[in-house]
C-alpha positions in Angstrom: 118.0 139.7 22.3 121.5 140.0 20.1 123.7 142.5 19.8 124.9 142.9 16.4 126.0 145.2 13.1 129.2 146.5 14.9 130.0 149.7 13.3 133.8 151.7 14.3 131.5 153.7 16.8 127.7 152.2 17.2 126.1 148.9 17.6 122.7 147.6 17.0 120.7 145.4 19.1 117.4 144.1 18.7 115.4 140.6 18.2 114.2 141.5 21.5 111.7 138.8 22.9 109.8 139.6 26.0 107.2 136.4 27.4 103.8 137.6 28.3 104.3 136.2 31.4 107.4 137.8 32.4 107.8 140.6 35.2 107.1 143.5 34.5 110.5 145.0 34.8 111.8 142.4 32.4 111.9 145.0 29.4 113.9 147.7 31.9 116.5 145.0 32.9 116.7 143.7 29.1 117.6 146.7 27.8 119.7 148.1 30.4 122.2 144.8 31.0 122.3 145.3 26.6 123.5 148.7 26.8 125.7 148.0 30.1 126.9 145.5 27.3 127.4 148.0 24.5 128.7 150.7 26.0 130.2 149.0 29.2 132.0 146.5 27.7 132.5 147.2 24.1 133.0 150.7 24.5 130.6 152.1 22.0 129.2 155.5 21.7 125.8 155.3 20.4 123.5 152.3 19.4 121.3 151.9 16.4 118.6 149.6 16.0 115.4 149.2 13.8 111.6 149.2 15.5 108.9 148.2 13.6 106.2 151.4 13.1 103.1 149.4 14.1 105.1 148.2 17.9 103.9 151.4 19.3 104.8 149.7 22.8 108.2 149.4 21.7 108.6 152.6 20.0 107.4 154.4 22.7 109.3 152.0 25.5 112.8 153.4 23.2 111.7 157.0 22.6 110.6 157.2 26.9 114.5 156.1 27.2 115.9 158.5 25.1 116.3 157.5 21.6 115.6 159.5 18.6 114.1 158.3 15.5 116.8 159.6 13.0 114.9 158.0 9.3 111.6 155.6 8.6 111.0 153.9 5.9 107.4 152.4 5.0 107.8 149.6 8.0 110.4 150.9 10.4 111.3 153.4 12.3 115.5 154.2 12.9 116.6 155.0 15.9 120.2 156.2 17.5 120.8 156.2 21.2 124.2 157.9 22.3 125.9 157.2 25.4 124.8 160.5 26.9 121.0 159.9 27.3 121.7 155.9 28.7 123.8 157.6 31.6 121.1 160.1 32.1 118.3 157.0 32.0 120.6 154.6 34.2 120.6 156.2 37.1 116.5 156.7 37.3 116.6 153.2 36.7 120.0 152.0 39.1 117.8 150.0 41.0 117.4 147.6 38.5 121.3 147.3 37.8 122.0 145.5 41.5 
């Protein structure tokens, strides 16, 4: 995973490999130390990022965290993420931040 595409108040993230064989929670953790990152560190207040229309696992994994598909085009699907709905997510998921 990268972050990258640093606008003045959003950044992207994505080129998010998961192995088969990883945990389960591996996806969880992944995107939760990535927006700890984001908005944590860098200060951001949203995220953008770019999911491809036919990873309906991913799509959904995104929209079941919050994000909101803002534009498609015939491939991909646009999503913003403010940094209201991760607080909201992070502490259903805490557990995984120890």
């Amino acid at each position: 995973m990268r972050v990258y595409d640093l606008h003045s108040e959003s950044f992207c993230w994505g080129s998010w490999l998961i192995k088969d064989s990883a945990p389960l929670a591996t996806a969880i953790e992944s995107a939760l130390l990535v927006y700890e990152f984001g908005f944590g560190e860098l200060k951001y207040k949203k995220a953008h990022f770019d999911v491809r229309k036919g990873n309906e696992r991913v799509v959904a994994f995104h929209k079941r965290f919050g994000a909101t598909v803002v534009e498609e085009d015939e491939l991909n699907l646009y999503f913003n993420y403010p940094l209201e709905n991760y607080l909201k997510i992070k502490q259903k998921y805490r557990r995984y931040l120890n």
